[in-house]
N, C-alpha and C positions, 0 to 999 in steps of 0.2 A: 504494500500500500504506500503510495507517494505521498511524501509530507510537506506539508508549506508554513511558510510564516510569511505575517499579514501584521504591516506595521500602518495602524488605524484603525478605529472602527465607523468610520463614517458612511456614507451609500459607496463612494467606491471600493476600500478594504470588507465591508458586510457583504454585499454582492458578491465579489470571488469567494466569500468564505461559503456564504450559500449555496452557490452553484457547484462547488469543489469538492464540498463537505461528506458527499453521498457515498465517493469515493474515494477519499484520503482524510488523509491527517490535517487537521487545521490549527494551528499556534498563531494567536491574533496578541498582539503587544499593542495597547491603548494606555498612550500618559493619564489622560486625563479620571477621573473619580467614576464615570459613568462612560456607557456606549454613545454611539449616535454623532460625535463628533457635533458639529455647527447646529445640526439639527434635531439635537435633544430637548424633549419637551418636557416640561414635569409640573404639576400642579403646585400653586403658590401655598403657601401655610397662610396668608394672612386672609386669602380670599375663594380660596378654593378653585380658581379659575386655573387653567390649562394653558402656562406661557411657555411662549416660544424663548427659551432661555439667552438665546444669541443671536436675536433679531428674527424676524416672521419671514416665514415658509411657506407661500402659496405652489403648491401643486401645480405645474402648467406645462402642457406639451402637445405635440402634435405629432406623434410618436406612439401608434396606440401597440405596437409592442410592449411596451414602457409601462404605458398607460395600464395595462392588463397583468404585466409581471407585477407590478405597486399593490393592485388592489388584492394579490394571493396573502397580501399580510396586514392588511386594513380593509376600513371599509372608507371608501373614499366621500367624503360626502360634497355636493356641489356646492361653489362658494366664489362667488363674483367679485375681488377685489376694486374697488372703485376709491383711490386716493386723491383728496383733495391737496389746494396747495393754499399756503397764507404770502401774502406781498403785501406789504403797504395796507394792513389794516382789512383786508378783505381775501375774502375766500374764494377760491378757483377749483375750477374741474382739472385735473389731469388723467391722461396727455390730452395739450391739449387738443381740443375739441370746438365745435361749432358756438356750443354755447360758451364756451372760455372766453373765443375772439369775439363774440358778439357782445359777452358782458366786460371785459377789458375795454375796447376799442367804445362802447354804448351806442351798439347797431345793431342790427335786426336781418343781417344778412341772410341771405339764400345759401345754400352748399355751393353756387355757382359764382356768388357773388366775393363769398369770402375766400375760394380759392383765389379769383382773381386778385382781390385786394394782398392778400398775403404774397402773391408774387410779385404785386408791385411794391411791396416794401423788403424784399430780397436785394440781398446786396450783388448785382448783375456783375461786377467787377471780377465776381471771388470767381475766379475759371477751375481751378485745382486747389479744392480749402487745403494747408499745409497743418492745420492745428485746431482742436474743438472749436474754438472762437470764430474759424473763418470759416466752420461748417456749417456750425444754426446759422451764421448770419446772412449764409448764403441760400439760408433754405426761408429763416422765418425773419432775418430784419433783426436791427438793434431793440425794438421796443420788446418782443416776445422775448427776447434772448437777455438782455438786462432783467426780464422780471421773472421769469423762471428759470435759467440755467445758467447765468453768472455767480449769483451771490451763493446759490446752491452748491453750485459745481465748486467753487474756489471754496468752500466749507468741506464738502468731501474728500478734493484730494490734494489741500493744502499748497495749494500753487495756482498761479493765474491759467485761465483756461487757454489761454495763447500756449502754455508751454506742455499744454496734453495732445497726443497724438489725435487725429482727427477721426480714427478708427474707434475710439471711443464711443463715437456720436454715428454709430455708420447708420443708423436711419432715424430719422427726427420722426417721434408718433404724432403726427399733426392728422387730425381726423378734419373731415368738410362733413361730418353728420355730429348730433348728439351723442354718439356711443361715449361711453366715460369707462366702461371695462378695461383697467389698466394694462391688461395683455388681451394678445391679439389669438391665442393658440386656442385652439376649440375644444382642447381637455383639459378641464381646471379643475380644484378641489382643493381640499383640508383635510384628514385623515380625522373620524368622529373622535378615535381618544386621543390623537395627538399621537406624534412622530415616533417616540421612543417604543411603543408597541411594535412597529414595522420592524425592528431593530430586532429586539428582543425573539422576535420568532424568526425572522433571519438566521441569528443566532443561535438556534435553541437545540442543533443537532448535537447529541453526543461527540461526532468526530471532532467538536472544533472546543479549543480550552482559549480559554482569553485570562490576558493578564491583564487589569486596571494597573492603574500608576505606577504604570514601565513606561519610561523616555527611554526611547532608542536613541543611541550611538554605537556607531561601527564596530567600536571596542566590545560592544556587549554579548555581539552573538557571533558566532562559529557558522557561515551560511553553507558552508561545507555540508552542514547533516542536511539541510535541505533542499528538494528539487527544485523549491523557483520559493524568491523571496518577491512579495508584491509590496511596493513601496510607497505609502500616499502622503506623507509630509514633505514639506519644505526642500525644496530639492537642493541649495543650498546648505542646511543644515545638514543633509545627508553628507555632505561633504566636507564637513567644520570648513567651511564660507572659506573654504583653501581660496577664491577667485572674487571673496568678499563679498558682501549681503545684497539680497538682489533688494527692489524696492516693494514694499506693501503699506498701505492705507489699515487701520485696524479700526474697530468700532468700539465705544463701552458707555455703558446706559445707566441713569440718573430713577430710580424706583420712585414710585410716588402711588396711593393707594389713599380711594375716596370711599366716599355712596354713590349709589346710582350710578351715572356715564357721566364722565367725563368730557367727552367733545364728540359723541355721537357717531365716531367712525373708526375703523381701526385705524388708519396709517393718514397724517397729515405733515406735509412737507411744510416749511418754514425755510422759504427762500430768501427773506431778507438775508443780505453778508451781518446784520449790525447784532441778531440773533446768534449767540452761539452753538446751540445744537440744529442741527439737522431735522429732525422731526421729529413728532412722537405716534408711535403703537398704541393705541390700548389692547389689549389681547382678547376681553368678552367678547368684540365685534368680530372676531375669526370664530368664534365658537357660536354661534347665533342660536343654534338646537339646543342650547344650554342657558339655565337663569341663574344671575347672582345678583343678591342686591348689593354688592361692594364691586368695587371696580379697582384696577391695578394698570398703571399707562408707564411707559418710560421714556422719557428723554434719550434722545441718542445724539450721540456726540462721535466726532470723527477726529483721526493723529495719525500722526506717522509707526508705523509699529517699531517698540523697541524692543529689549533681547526676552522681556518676558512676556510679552505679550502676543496675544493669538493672531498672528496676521490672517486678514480677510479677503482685502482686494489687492492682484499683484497689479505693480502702476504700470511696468512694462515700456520704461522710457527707453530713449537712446542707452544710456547707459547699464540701462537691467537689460536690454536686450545684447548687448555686447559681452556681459556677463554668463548672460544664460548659453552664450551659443559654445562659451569656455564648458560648461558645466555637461552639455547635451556630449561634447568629445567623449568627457569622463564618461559618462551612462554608457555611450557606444562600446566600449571596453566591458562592460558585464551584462553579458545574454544572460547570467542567470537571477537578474534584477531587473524587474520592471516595475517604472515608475508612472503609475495613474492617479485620475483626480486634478482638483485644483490647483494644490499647492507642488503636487510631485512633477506637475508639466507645464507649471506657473504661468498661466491661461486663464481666464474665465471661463465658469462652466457652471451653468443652472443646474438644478438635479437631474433633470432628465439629462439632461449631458450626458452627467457622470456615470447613472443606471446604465443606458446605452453601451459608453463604452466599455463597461466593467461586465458588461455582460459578452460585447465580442471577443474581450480580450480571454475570459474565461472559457470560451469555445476553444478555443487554443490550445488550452492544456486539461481537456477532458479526453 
């Protein structure tokens, strides 16, 4: 029987451990106190409500393989994310939308009208946008772009949006209807108890032993007794940053717990720059099938990540990308290490992302 080790337990390292599991040996090394990685959910003591511990998890894809492998360990339940935005004292729909341009601009446009009007306030100049900044404004104009995606974006990722790659922004959600559904993919959801159930029965084969609060370093383990080590942290640190620290944005949130609702929705952005966090969650509003009369919201705040803290979003500048392509040599060197996930191929990757490919890569070695 072939044995592996799986350094993570998040949907990428849970995936190969599920899929694997039937037929080998599975040894999962997870630092952290619990499974589930970013996506661990657990009910609050103070409220009883069901928070997303590391920021909110909508379900979303257009991938109904995915879609169908998720639901064998939940029950997926439907749930239409609809985020608003704060500027200047008033509340927006996002993305925007017919009704954003019509109540920003105070007009009454048609879907035919406001397309036009938003293309005559595009900046005709920008031929090849070179950086975020010269992408909206090439799409929606200085006024849309100053009120929703400057003060925002420069709060995220701690730098002026001239000096973020333009790939960032590869498609502006500008809708010419009402729709206000913040994603576009036609399979959405919220899992009824919340994330860490998926997890947990992922997990639950005899073949597979997990360690909690084991940090991997290279020093630790002998990958010799193993047929293939799968690797989902920090690709970097898998390396002690021999080629130096690539860049990532982290998040950490401000707790607060009332009566009743708080602001009526779950996720509201606060674009003002002059606003220090980013926006607040309340977390009842993703649970809608469930009553509490106490409420639990959080503040989020965004920084640069440092040596303790959980990186989130890799920045993926000129310089992290010059690093990473140092790091990719090194990986080329060991066939009997693969590196998936987020942070192991320092990429953006929604969950279904990661489901998808954790599931072709385990085809692999079945």
């Amino acid at each position: 029987m072939k044995k592996y080790l799986i350094i993570g337990s998040g949907f990428a390292g849970s995936v190969i451990a599920e899929q694997l599991s039937k037929d080998s040996l599975i040894e999962m090394w997870e630092e952290r106190n619990h499974i589930g990685g970013n996506c661990y959910t657990e009910r609050d003591e103070d409220t009883g409500i069901n928070i997303h511990k590391y920021g909110p998890h909508i379900f979303n894809t257009d991938n109904v393989n995915v879609w169908n492998y998720i639901q064998q360990f939940c029950q997926m339940m439907s749930y239409v994310n609809r985020v608003k935005s704060i500027y200047r004292g008033q509340v927006y729909s996002l993305p925007i939308n017919l009704h954003t341009i019509n109540q920003f601009f105070n007009k009454t446009f048609s879907p035919t009208q406001a397309k036009e009007f938003i293309q005559s306030l595009s900046d005709a100049t920008i031929d090849s946008p070179k950086n975020f900044e010269e992408q909206a404004l090439k799409f929606i104009g200085k006024d849309l772009y100053q009120a929703f995606f400057y003060g925002y974006t420069k709060k995220q990722w701690g730098c002026e949006p001239t000096e973020l790659p333009a790939s960032i922004l590869k498609r502006l959600p500008v809708r010419f209807n009402y729709n206000d559904n913040y994603y576009t993919m036609p399979l959405q959801g919220i899992p009824k108890n919340g994330y860490t159930e998926i997890f947990e029965k992922m997990l639950s084969h005899p073949n597979i032993t997990i360690h909690l609060n084991k940090r991997f370093t290279t020093n630790d383990a002998d990958f010799s007794t193993y047929d293939q080590v799968f690797y989902t942290g920090p690709v970097d640190a898998f390396f002690e940053y021999k080629f130096g620290r690539l860049g990532y944005r982290t998040v950490f949130f401000e707790k607060h717990t009332s009566e009743g609702d708080f602001q009526g929705n779950a996720v509201i952005n606060y674009a003002d720059e002059e606003t220090p966090f980013t926006r607040i969650h309340e977390h009842k509003h993703f649970t809608p099938w469930e009553e509490h009369e106490k409420t639990v919201y959080f503040k989020e705040f965004s920084k640069e990540t440092e040596v303790e803290d959980i990186p989130y979003y890799p920045k993926r500048l000129t310089n992290d990308i010059e690093i990473l392509e140092k790091y990719q040599e090194e990986i080329n060197k060991l066939p009997k290490i693969t590196f998936l996930g987020r942070l192991a191929t320092y990429r953006y990757m929604d969950m279904h992302h990661v489901i998808a490919n954790a599931l072709e890569i385990a085809q692999k070695f079945k």
